[in-house]
N, CA, C and O atoms as a GROMACS GRO file, in nm:
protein
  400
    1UNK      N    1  -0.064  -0.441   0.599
    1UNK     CA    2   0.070  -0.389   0.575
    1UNK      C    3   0.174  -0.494   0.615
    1UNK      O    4   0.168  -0.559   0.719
    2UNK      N    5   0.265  -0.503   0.527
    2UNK     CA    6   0.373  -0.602   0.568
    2UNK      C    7   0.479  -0.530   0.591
    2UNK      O    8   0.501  -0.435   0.516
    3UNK      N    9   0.579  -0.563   0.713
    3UNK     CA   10   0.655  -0.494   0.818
    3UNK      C   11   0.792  -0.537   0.746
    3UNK      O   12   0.790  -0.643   0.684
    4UNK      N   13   0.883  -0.479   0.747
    4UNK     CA   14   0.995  -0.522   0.691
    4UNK      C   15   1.078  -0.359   0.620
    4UNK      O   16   1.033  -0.246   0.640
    5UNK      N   17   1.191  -0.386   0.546
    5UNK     CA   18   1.231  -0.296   0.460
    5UNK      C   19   1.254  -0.319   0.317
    5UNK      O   20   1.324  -0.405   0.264
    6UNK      N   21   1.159  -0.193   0.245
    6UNK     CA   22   1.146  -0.240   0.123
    6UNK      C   23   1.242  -0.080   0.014
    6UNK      O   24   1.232   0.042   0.012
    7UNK      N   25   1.302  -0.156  -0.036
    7UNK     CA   26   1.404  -0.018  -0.134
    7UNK      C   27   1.338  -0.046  -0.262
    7UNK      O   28   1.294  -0.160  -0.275
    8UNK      N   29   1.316   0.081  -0.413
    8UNK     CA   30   1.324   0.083  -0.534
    8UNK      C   31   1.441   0.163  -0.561
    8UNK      O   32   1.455   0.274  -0.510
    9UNK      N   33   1.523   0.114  -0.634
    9UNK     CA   34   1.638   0.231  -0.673
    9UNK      C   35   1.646   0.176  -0.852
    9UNK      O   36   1.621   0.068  -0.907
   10UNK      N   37   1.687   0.291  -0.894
   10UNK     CA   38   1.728   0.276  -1.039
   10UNK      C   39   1.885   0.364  -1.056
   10UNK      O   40   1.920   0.472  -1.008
   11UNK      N   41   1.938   0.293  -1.122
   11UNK     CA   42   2.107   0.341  -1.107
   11UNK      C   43   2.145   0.406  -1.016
   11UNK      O   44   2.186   0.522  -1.031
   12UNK      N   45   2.140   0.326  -0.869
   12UNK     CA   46   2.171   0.368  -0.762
   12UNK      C   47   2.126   0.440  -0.712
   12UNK      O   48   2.185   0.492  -0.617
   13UNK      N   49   2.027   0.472  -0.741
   13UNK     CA   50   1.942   0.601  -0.701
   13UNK      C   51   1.824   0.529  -0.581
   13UNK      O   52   1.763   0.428  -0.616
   14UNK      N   53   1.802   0.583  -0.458
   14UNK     CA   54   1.685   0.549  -0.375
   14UNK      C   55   1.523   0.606  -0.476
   14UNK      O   56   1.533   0.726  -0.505
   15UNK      N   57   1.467   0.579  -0.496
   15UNK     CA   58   1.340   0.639  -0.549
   15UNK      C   59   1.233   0.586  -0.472
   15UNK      O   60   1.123   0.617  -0.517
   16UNK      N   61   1.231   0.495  -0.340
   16UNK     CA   62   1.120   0.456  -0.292
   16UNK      C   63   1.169   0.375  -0.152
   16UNK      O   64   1.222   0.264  -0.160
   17UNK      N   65   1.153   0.420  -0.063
   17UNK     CA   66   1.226   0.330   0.053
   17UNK      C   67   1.150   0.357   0.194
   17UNK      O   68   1.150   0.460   0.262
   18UNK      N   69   1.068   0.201   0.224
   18UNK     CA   70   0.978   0.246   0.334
   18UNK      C   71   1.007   0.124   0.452
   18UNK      O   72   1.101   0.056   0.411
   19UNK      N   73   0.972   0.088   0.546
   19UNK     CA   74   0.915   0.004   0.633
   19UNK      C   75   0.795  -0.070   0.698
   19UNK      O   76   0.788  -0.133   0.803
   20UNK      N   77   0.697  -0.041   0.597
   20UNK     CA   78   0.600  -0.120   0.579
   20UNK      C   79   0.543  -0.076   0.403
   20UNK      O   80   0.563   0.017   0.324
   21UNK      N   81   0.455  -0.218   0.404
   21UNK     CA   82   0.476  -0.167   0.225
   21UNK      C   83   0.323  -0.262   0.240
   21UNK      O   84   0.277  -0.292   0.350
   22UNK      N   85   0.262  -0.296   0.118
   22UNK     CA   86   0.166  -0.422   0.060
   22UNK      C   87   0.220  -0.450  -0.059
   22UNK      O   88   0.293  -0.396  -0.142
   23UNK      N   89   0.150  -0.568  -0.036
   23UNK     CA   90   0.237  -0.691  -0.157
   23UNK      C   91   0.115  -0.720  -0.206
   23UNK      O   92   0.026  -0.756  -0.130
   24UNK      N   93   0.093  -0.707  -0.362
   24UNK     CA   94  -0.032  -0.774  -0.463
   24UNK      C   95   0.027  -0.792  -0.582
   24UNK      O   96   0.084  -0.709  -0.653
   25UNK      N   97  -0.002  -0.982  -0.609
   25UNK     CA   98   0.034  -0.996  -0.682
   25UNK      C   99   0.185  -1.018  -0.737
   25UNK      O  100   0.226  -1.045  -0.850
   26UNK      N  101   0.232  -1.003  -0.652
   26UNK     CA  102   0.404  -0.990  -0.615
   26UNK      C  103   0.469  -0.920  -0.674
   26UNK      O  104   0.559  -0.938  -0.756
   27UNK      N  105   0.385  -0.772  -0.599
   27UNK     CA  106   0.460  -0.612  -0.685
   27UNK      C  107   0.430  -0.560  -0.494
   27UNK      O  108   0.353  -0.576  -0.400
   28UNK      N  109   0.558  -0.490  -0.534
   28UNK     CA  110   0.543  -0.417  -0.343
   28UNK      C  111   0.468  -0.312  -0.391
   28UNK      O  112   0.486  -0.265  -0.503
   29UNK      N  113   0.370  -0.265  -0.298
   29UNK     CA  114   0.332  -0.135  -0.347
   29UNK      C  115   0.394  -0.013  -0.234
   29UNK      O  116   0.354  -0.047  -0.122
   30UNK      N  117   0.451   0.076  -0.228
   30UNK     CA  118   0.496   0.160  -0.159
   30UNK      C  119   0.396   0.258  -0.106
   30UNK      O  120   0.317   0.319  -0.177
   31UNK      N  121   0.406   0.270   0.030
   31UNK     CA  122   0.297   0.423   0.052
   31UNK      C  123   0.342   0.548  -0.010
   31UNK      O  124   0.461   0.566  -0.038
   32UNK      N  125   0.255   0.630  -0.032
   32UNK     CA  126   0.308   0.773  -0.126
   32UNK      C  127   0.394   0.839  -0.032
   32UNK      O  128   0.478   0.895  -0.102
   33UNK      N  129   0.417   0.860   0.077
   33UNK     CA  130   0.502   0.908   0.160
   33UNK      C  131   0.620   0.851   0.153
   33UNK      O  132   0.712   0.914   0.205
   34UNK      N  133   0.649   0.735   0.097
   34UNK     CA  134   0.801   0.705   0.079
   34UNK      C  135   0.874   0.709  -0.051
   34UNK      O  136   0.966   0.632  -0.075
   35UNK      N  137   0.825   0.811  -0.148
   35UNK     CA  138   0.846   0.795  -0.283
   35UNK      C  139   0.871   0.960  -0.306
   35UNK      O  140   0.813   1.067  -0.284
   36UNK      N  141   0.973   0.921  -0.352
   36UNK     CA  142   1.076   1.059  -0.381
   36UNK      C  143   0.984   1.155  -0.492
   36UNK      O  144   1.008   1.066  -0.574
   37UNK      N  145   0.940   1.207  -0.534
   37UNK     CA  146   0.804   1.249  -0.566
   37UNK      C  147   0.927   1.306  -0.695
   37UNK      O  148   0.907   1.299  -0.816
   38UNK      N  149   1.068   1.367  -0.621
   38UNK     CA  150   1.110   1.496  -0.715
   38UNK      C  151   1.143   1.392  -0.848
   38UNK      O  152   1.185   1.437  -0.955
   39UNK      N  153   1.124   1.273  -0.828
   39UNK     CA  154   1.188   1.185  -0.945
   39UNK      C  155   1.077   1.164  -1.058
   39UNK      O  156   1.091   1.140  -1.178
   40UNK      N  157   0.967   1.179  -0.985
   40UNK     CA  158   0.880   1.163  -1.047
   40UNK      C  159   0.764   1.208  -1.144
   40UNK      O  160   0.685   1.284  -1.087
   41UNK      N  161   0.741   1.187  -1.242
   41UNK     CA  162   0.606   1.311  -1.307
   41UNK      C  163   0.467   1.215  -1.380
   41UNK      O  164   0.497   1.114  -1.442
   42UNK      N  165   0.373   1.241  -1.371
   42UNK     CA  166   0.226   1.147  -1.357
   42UNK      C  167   0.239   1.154  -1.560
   42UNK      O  168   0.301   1.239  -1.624
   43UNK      N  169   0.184   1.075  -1.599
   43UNK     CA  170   0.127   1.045  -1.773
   43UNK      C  171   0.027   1.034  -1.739
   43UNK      O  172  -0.031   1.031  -1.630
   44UNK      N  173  -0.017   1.021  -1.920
   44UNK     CA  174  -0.139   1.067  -1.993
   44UNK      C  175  -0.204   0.901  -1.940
   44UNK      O  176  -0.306   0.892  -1.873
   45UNK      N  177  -0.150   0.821  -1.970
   45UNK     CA  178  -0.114   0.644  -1.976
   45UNK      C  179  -0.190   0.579  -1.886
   45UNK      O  180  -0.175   0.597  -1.765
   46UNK      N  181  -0.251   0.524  -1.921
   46UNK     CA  182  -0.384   0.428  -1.819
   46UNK      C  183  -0.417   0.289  -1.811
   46UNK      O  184  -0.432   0.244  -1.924
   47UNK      N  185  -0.437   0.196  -1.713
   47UNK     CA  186  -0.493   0.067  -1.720
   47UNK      C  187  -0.562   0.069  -1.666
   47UNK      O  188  -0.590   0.165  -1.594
   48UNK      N  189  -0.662  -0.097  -1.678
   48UNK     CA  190  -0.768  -0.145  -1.578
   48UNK      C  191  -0.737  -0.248  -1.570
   48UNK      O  192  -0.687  -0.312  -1.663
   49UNK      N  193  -0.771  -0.315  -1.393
   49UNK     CA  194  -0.756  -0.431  -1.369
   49UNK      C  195  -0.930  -0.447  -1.322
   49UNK      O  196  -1.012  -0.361  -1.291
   50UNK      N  197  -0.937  -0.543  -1.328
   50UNK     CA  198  -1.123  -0.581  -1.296
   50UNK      C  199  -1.146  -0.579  -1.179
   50UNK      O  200  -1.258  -0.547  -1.140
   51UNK      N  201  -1.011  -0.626  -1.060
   51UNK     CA  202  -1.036  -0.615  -0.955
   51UNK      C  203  -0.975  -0.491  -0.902
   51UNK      O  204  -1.031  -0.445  -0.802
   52UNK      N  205  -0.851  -0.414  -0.956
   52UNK     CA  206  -0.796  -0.325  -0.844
   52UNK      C  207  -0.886  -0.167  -0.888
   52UNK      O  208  -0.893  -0.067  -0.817
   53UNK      N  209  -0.944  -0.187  -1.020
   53UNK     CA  210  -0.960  -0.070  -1.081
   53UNK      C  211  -0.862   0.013  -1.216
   53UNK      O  212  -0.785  -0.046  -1.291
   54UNK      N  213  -0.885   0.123  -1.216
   54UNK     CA  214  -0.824   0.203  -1.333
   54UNK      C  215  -0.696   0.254  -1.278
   54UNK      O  216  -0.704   0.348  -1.199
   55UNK      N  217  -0.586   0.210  -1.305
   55UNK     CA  218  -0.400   0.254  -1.249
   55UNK      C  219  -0.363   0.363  -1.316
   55UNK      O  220  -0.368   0.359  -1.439
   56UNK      N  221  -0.335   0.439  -1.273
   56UNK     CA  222  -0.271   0.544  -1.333
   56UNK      C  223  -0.112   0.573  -1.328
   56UNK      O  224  -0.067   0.546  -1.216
   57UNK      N  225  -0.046   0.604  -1.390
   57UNK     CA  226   0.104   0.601  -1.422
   57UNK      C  227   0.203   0.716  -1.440
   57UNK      O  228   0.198   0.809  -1.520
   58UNK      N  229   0.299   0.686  -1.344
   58UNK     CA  230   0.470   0.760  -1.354
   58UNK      C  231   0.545   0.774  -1.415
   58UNK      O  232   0.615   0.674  -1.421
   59UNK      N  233   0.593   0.890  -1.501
   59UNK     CA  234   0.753   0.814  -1.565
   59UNK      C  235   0.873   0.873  -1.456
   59UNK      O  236   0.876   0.975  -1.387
   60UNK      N  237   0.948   0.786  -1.471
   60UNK     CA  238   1.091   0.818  -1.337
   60UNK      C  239   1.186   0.912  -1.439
   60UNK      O  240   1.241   0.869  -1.540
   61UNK      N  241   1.191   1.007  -1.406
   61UNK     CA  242   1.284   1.149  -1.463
   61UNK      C  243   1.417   1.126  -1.409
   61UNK      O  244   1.415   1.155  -1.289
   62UNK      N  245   1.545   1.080  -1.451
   62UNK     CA  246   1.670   1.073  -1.391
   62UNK      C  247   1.772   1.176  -1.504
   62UNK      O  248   1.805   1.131  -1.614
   63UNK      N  249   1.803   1.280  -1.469
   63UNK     CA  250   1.882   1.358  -1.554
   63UNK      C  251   1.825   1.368  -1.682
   63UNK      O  252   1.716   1.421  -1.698
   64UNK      N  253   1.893   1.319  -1.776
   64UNK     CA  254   1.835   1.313  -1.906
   64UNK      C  255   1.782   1.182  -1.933
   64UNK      O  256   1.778   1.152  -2.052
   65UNK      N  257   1.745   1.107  -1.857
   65UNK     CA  258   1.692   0.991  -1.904
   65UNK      C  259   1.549   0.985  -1.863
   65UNK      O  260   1.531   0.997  -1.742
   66UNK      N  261   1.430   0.967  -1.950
   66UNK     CA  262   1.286   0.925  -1.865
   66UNK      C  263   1.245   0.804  -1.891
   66UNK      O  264   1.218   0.766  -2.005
   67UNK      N  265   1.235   0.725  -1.778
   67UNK     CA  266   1.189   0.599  -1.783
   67UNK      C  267   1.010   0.582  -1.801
   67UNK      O  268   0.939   0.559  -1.703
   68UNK      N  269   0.957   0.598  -1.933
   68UNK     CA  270   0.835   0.603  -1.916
   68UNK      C  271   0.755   0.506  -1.850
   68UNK      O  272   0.801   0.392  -1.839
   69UNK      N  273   0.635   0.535  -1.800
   69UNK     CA  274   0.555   0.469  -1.755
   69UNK      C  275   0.579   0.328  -1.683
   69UNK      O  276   0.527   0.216  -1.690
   70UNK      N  277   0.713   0.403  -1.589
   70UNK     CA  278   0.772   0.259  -1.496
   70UNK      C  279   0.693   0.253  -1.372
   70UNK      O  280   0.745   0.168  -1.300
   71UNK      N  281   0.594   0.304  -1.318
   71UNK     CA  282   0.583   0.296  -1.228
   71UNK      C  283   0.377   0.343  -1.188
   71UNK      O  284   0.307   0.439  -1.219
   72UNK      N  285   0.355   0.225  -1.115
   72UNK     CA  286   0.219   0.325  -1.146
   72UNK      C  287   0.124   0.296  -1.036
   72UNK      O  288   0.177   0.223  -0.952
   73UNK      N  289   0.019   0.323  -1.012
   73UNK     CA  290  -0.056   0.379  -0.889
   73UNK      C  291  -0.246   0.376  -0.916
   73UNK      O  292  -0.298   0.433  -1.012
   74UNK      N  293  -0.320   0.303  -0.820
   74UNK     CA  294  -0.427   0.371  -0.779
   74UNK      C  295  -0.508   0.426  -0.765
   74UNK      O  296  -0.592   0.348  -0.719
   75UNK      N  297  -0.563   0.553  -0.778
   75UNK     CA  298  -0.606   0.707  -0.739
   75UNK      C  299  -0.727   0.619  -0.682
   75UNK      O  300  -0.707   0.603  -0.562
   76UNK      N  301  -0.843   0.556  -0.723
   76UNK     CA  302  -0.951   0.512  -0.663
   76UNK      C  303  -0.972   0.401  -0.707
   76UNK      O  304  -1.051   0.382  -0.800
   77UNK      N  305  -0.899   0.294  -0.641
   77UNK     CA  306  -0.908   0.171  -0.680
   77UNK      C  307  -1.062   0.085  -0.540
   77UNK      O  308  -1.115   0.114  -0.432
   78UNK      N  309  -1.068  -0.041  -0.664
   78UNK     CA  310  -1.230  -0.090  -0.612
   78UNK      C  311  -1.174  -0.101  -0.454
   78UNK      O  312  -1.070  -0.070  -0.395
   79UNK      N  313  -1.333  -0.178  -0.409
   79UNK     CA  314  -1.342  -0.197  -0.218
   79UNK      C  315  -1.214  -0.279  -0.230
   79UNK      O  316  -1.113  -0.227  -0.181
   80UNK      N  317  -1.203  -0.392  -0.284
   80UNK     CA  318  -1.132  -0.524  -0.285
   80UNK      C  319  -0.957  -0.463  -0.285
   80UNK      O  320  -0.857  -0.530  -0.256
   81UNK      N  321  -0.963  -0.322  -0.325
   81UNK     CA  322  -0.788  -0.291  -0.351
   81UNK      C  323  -0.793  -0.194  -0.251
   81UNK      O  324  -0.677  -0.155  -0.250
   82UNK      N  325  -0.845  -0.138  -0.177
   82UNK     CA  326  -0.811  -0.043  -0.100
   82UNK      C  327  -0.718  -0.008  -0.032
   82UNK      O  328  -0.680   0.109  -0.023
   83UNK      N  329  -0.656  -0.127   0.040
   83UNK     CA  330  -0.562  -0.073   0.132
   83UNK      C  331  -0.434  -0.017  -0.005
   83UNK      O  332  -0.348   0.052   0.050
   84UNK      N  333  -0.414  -0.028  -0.119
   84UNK     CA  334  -0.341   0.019  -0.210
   84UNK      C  335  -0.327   0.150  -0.264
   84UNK      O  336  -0.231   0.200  -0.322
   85UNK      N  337  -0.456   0.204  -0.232
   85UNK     CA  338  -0.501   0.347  -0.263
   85UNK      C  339  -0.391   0.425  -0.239
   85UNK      O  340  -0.343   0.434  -0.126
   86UNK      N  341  -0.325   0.509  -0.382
   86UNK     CA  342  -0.219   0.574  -0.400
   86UNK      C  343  -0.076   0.543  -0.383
   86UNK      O  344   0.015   0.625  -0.373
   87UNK      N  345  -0.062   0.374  -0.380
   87UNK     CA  346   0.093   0.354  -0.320
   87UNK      C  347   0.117   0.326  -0.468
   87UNK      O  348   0.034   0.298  -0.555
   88UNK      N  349   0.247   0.340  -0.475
   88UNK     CA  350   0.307   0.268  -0.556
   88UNK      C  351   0.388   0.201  -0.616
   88UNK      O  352   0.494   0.213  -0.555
   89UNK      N  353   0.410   0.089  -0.762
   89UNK     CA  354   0.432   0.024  -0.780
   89UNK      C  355   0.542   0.049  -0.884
   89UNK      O  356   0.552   0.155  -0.945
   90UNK      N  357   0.640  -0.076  -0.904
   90UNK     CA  358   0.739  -0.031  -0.992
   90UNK      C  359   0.751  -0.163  -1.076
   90UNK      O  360   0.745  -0.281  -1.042
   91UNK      N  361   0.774  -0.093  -1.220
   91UNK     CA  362   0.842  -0.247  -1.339
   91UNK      C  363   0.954  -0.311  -1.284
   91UNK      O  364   1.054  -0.238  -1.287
   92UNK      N  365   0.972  -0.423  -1.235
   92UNK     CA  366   1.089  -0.480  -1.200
   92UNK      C  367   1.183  -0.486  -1.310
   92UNK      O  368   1.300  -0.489  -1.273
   93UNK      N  369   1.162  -0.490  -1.437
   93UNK     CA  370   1.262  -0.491  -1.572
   93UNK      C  371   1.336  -0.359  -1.582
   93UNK      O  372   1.445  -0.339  -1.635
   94UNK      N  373   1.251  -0.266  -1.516
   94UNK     CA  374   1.303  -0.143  -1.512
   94UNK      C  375   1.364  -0.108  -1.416
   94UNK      O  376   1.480  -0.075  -1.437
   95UNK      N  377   1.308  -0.100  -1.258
   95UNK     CA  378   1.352  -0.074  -1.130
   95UNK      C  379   1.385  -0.182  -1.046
   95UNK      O  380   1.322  -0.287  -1.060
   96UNK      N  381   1.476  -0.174  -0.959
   96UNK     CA  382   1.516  -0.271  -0.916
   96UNK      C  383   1.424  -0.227  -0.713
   96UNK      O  384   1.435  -0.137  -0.630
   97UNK      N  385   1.344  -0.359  -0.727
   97UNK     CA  386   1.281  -0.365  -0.592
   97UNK      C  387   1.331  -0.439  -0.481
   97UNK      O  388   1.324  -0.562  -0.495
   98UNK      N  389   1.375  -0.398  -0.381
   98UNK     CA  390   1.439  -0.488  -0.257
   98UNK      C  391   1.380  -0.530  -0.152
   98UNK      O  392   1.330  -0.429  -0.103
   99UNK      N  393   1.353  -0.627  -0.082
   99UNK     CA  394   1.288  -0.668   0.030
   99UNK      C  395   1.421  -0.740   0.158
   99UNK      O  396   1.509  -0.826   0.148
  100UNK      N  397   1.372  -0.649   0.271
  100UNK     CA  398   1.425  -0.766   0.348
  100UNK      C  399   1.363  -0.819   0.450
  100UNK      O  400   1.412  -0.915   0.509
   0.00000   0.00000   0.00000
């Protein structure tokens, strides 16, 4: 875990804001406890990485706007990704990620 403060917001909006986070690949991944859940709703929408496993994906619900599949996650990723298991991650084109 890397110690620090890490924000996702999309039009000003907090959607993810913790004090320790992991970094892969140079995407913060957020623990599920710091992720505004009410913003959020799971898709159909799927990847694989060879090493982290099969990601599964968010779209960010803001009023009338849904940002599909900005954001995505985990559920049982391989030995090699573990400490990642369920955090998650955001499109930087889409969400804006902060570190300090």
């Amino acid at each position: 875990m890397v110690k620090g403060k890490a924000t996702a917001t999309v039009s000003g909006r907090i959607i993810a804001e913790t004090d320790e986070y992991e970094i892969v690949e140079g995407n913060v991944y957020f623990p599920p406890s710091s992720v505004n859940m009410s913003y959020m709703s799971k898709t159909d929408h799927s990847t694989h990485c060879p090493w982290k496993g099969d990601a599964s994906y968010y779209s960010i619900n803001l009023d009338k706007t849904e940002l599909k599949n900005a954001a995505w996650y985990y559920p049982e990723p391989k030995e090699k990704a573990a400490s990642i298991k369920d955090h998650v991650a955001f499109y930087k084109n889409i969400v804006t990620v902060t570190k300090e």
